[in-house]
C-alpha positions in Angstrom: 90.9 77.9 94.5 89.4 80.5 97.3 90.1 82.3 100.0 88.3 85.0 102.2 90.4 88.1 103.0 89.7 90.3 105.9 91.2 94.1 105.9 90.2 96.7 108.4 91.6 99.6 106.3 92.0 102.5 108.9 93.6 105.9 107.6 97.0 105.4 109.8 97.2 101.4 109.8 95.8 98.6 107.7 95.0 95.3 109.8 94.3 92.1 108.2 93.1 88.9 110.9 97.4 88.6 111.3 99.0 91.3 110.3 98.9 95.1 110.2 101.2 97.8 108.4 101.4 101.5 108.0 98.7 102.8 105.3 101.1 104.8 103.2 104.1 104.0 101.1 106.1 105.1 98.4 106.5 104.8 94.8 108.8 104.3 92.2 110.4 102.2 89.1 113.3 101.5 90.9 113.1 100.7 95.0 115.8 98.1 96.0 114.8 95.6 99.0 116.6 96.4 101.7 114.4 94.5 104.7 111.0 96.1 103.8 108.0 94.4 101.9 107.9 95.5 97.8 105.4 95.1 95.5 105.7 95.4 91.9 102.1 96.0 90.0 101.3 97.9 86.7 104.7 98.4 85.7 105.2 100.2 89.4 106.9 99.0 92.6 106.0 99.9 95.9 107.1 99.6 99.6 105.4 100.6 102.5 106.7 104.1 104.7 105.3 105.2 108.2 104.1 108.6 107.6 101.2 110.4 108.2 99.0 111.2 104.8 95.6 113.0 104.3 92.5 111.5 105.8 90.3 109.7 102.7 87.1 109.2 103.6 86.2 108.2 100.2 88.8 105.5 100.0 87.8 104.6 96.1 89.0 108.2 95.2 92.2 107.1 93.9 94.8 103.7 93.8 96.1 104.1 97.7 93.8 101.7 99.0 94.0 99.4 96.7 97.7 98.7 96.4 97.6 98.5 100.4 95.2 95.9 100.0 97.5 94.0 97.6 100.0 94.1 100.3 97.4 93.1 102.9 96.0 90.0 100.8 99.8 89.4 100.0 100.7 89.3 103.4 97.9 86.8 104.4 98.4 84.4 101.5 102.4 84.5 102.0 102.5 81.4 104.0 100.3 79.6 101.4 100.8 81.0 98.5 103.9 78.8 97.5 102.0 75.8 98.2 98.6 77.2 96.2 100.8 78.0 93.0 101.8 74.0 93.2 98.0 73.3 93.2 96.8 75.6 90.5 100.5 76.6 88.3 98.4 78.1 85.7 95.4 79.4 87.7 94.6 82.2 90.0 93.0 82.4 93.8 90.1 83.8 93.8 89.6 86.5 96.8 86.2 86.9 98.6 87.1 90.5 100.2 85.9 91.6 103.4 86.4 95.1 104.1 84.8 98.0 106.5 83.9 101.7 107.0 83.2 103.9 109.9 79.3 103.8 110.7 79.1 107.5 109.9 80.5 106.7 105.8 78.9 103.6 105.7 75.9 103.9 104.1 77.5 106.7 101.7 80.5 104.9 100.4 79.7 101.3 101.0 78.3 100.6 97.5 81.3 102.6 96.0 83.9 100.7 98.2 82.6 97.5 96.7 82.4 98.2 93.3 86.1 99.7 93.5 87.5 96.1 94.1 85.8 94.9 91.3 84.6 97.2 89.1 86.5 97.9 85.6 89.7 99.7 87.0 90.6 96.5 88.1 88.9 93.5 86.5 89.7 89.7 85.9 92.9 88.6 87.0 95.4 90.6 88.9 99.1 90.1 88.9 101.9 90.8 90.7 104.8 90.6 92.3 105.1 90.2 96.2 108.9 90.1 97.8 110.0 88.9 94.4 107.1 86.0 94.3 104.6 85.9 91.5 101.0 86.8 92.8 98.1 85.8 90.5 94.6 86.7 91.9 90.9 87.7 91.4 89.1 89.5 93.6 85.4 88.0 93.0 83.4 89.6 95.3 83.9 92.7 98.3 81.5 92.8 100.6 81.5 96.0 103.3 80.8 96.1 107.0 80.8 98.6 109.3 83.2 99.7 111.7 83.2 99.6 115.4 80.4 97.7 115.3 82.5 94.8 114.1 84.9 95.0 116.5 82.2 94.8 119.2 80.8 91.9 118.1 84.5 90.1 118.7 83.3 90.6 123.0 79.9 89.8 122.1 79.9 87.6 124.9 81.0 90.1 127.6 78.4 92.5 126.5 75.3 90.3 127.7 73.2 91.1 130.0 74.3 95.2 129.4 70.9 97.3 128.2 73.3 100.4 126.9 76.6 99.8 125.9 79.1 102.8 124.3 81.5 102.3 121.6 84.5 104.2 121.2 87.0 103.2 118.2 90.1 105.1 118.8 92.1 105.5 115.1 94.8 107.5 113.7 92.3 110.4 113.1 89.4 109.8 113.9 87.2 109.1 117.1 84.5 106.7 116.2 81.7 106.5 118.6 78.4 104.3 118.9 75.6 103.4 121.0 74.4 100.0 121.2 71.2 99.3 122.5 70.9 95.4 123.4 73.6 94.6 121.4 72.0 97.1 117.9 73.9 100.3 116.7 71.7 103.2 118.1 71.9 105.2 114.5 70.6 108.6 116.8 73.7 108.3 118.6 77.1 107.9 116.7 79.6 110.4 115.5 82.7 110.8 114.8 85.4 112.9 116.6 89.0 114.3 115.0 90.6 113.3 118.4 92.6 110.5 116.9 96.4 109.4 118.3 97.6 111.5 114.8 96.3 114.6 116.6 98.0 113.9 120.0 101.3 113.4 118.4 100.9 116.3 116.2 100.4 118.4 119.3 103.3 117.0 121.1 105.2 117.8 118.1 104.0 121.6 118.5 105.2 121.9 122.5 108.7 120.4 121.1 109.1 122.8 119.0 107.4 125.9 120.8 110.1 124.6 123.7 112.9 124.8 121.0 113.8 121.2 120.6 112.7 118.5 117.4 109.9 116.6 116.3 109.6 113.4 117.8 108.8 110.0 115.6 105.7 108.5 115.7 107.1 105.4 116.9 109.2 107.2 120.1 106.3 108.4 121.1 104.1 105.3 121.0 107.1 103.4 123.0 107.0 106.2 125.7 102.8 106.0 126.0 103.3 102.0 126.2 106.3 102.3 128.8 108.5 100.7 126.7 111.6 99.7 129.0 114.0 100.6 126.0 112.5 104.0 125.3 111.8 105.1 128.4 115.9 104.0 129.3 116.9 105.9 126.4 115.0 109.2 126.4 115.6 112.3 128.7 112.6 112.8 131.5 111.8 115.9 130.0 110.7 114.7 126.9 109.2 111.5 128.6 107.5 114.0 130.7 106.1 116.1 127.7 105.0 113.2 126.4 102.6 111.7 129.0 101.5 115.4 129.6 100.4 116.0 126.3 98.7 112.5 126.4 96.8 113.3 129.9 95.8 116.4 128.5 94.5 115.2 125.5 92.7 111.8 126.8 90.9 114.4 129.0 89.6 116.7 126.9 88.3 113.4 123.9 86.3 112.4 126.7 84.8 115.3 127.7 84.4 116.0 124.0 82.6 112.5 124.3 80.1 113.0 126.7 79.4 116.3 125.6 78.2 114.2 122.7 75.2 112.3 124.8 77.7 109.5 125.9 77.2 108.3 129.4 80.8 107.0 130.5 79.6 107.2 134.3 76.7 104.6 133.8 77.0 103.0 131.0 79.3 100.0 130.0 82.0 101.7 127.4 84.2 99.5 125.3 87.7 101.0 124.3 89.0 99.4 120.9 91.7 100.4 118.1 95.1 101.3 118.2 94.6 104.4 119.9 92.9 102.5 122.9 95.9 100.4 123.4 98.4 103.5 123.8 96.2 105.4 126.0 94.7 102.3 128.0 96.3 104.4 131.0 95.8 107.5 130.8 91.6 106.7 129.7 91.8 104.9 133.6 93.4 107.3 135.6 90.8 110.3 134.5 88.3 108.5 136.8 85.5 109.3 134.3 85.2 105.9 132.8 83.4 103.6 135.1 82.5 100.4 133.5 85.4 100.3 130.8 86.4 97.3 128.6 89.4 97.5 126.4 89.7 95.3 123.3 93.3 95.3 123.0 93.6 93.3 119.9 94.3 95.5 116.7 92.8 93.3 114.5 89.4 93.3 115.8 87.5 94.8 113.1 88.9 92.8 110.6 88.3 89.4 113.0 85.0 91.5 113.4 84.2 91.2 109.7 84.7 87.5 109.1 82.1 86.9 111.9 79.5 88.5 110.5 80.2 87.2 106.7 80.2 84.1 108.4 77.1 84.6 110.1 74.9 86.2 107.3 76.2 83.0 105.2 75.2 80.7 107.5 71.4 82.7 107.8 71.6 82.2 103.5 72.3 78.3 104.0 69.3 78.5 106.1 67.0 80.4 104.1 68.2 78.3 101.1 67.4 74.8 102.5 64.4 76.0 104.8 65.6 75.6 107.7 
């Protein structure tokens, strides 16, 4: 039995093709259910926390991102899993992993990221427990794409006919940015940018308390920036106000920041995408400096991103293979 497994794994949020989750959580023998998702591995047991951890660029330096995958491949085998246990009682699914890092780390830590699904700190068969389900799996093979660039090839077919097109992946912490050139990453021009939604909120934080009042949640904030009816009922104008000022402020200056870069956001088509693309969506319009913007409002992209392209470099295989 086999299944391909998409996970985009950012540094604030993972995102599967249907589902994402917070990429930290917490640890311990003994963690009662109480709502939350748990997973019990290696004589540990785990449940997933919203809090904001060091960025990892090399994401094979320790377990994090490998328990978060468990949870992610959990999460998209929940519906089936019952089902495949029926089929194969004594067996184990075998997982083809698809998986991504920004452009800038990808030709650094791609081999690494790889092997670390693989290699001999986890090998054979892997089991777990999953919200109190047995989990029995195998992860075969991991193959890495890059980021950004996978999202972008979601819209493929509303990037036609554009010569230069700029891509700007708006994460927890970090800014991605590409130039495509007829549809190919422009290697000359990409960098990435710590102007990430972490660092907004981290500055509103710092005028809340500089003003004398408390930290806001992450999640507050984020109903505020996406005009949540219940949050903007519930909170006071002031801090509504600090809020959207501190996110004017800052969508300013990441786009100056952007085009001081060698990004043409007056001429050339710019694609929005991530998370942080989706909260600011507003305030990115009302700067006037974006002409031809697209947003990709869909989270998942990257990870939707990455089955297209495994799909696609299969299919050239196939091709190859019978001569095609």
């Amino acid at each position: 039995m086999k299944r391909v497994v998409s996970i985009d794994h950012g540094n604030r949020m993972i995102k599967s093709e249907h589902h994402s989750f917070p990429s930290s959580f917490v640890e311990s023998k003994y963690i009662p259910s109480i709502g939350g998702d748990v997973l019990s591995y290696g004589g540990k047991t785990y449940t997933l926390v919203d809090q904001n951890l060091p960025v990892q660029n090399d994401k094979s330096e320790n377990s994090r991102y490998f328990i978060l995958s468990l949870f992610a491949i959990s999460k998209e085998l929940a519906n089936e899993a019952e089902m495949l246990r029926k089929l194969t009682p004594d067996g184990h699914i075998n997982i083809e992993l698809l998986i991504g890092l920004p452009l800038l780390h990808y030709e650094i830590y791609r081999d690494k990221f790889e092997r670390y699904f693989t290699d001999t700190d986890h090998p054979g068969v892997i089991q777990y427990e999953f919200n109190g389900k047995p989990y029995s799996i195998r992860i075969t093979n991991a193959y890495a794409f890059p980021q950004a660039y996978s999202a972008a090839i979601t819209v493929l077919d509303k990037l036609k006919g554009s010569n230069i097109v700029n891509i700007i992946d708006l994460g927890g912490f970090t800014v991605d940015c590409l130039q495509l050139i007829k549809i190919k990453p422009n290697m000359t021009l990409c960098t990435s940018l710590y102007w990430g939604v972490n660092e907004l909120f981290q500055s509103i934080n710092d005028q809340m308390r500089s003003l004398g009042g408390k930290d806001i949640s992450n999640s507050i904030i984020e109903g505020i920036l996406k005009k949540d009816p219940a949050d903007l009922a519930e909170y006071s104008e002031k801090r509504i106000a600090a809020i959207t000022s501190a996110a004017t402020s800052h969508t300013e200056r990441m786009l100056a920041e952007i085009e001081q870069k060698g990004f043409d956001l007056e001429e050339d088509r710019t694609v929005f995408m991530g998370g942080g693309s989706i909260l600011l969506n507003e305030y990115i319009k009302k700067t006037g400096k974006v002409k031809k913007p697209l947003f990709v409002n869909d989270i998942h992209a990257n990870a939707k991103g990455y089955r297209l392209l495994y799909e696609m470099e299969k299919s050239k295989s196939n091709r190859q293979l019978h001569g095609a």
